[in-house]
N, C-alpha and C positions, 0 to 999 in steps of 0.2 A: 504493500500500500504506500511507503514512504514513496517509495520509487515512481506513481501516477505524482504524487503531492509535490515533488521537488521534480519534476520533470524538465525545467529550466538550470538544474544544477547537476554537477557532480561535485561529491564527497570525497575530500581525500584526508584517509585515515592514515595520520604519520605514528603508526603503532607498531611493533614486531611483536605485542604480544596477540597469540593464535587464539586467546577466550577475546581477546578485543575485537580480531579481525571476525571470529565466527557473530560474533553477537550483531556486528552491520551486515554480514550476509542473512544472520535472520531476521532482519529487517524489512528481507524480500529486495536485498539492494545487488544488484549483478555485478559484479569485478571486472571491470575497466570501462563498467559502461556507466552504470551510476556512481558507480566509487569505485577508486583508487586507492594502494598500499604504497606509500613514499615515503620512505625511512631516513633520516640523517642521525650520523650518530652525533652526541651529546656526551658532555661531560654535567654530570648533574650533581653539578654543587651548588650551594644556595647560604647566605648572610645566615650566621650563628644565631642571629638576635631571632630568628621567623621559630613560629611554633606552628603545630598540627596545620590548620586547612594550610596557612599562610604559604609553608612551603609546598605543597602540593600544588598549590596555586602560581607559584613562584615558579616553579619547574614546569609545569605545562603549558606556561606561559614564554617560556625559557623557549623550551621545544617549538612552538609555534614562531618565536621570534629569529628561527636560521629559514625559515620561510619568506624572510622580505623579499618583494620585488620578484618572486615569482611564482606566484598566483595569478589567474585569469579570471578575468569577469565572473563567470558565472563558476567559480570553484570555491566553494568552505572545507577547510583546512581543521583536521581535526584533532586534538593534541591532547593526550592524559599523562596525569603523574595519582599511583597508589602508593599510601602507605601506614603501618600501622604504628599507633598512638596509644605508648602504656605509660602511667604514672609519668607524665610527662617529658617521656623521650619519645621518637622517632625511631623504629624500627625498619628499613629497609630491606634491600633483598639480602640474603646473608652471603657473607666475603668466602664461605667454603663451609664443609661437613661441622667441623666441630664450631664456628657461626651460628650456626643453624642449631644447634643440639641449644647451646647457650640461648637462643631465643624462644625454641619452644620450652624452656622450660620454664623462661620468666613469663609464656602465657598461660602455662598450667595453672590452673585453679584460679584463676585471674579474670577480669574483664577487660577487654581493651577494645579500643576505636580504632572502625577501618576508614581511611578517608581517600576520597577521590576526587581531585578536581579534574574538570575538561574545559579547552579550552576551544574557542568559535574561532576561528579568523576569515575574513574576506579581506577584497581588499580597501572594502572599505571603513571599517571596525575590527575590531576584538577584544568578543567578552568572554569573562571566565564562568564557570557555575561547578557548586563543589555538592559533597552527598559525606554525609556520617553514619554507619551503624553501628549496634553494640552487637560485640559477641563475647560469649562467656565456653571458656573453656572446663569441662570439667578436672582433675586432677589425672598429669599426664606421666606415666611411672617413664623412666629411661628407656627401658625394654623396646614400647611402645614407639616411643621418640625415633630411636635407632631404627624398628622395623622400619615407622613411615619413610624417616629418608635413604636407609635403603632400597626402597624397592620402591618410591616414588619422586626420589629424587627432584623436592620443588626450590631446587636453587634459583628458577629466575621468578619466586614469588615473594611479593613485602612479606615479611613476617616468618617467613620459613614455610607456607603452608598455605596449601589451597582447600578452600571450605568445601568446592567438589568432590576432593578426593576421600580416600579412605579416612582420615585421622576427622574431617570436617562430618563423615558419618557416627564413628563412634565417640569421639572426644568433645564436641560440640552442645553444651548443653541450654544454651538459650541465645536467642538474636534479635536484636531490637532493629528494625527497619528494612532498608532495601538489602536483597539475598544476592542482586547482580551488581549492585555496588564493590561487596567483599569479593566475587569472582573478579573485578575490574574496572565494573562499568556498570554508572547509575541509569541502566533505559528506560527506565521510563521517565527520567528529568532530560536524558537525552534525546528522548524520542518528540516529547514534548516544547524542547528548544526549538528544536527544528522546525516542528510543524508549526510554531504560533510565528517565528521568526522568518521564515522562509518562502510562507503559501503568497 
């Protein structure tokens, strides 16, 4: 449906992550005709001083901004940054195996914020829009820890861990808000930008 509503545009989504990229194909959006995958890499660092949305917003804003000057008329450039928010640090994706053991542990029995900004560009604005929800992990033994990432290996995920996966089935014991937010992407704030913005 997006794909009759934005008939005048193509999307291009500067994401590498494959829950980003599936989530505008299920949109009903077709690859290279309504949307596009344009990747530039990035170094993503961002001011000590920003907390939770701020950097998220900081970075996907970052990301949108090696986009100047080549965007076309009718092209929206579409730019995210996830990450998760505990006791007021910043948990990114983890630096290797024993990163990652270190971070799902500090979300065992824990609650923490996952946050997603995205970001709009044309060429004639851009604006950012962001999403928060709670998840509550229940009490996560080592053992546990160790199977998920060996045999799921979620190195390129904020936090060590995808809510999809096996650990997000059993370990997972309460979630306040959007469920495609913590996979990556808020759609239906996404979905909803577009369409009020766009038609």
């Amino acid at each position: 449906m997006l794909n009759k509503m934005l008939k005048k545009h193509k999307i291009i989504l500067a994401s590498g992550s494959p829950r980003r990229q599936q989530f505008f194909k299920d949109f009903d959006l077709k690859e290279h005709f309504d949307f596009e995958i344009r990747l530039k890499e990035i170094d993503e660092i961002y001011p000590d001083h920003l907390k939770a949305e701020e950097i998220t917003n900081y970075l996907a804003e970052l990301k949108a901004q090696a986009f100047d000057g080549e965007l076309l008329e009718n092209e929206i450039l579409v730019t995210s940054d996830t990450l998760v928010w505990l006791n007021g640090k910043a948990l990114g994706k983890p630096k290797d195996y024993s990163d990652a053991v270190i971070i799902l542990k500090s979300l065992s029995n824990a609650t923490h914020e996952v946050i997603t900004s995205v970001c709009f560009k044309t060429i004639a604005k851009t604006e950012t829009i962001f999403e928060v929800t709670k998840v509550t992990f229940n009490s996560l033994s080592e053992g546990s820890i160790r199977y998920y990432l060996d045999n799921y290996k979620p190195f390129d995920k904020a936090g060590a861990y995808g809510i999809q996966d096996w650990i997000g089935l059993v370990g997972i014991s309460k979630i306040e808000g959007s469920y495609t937010n913590v996979v990556g992407l808020p759609t239906e704030k996404v979905y909803n930008y577009l369409t009020r913005t766009f038609l």
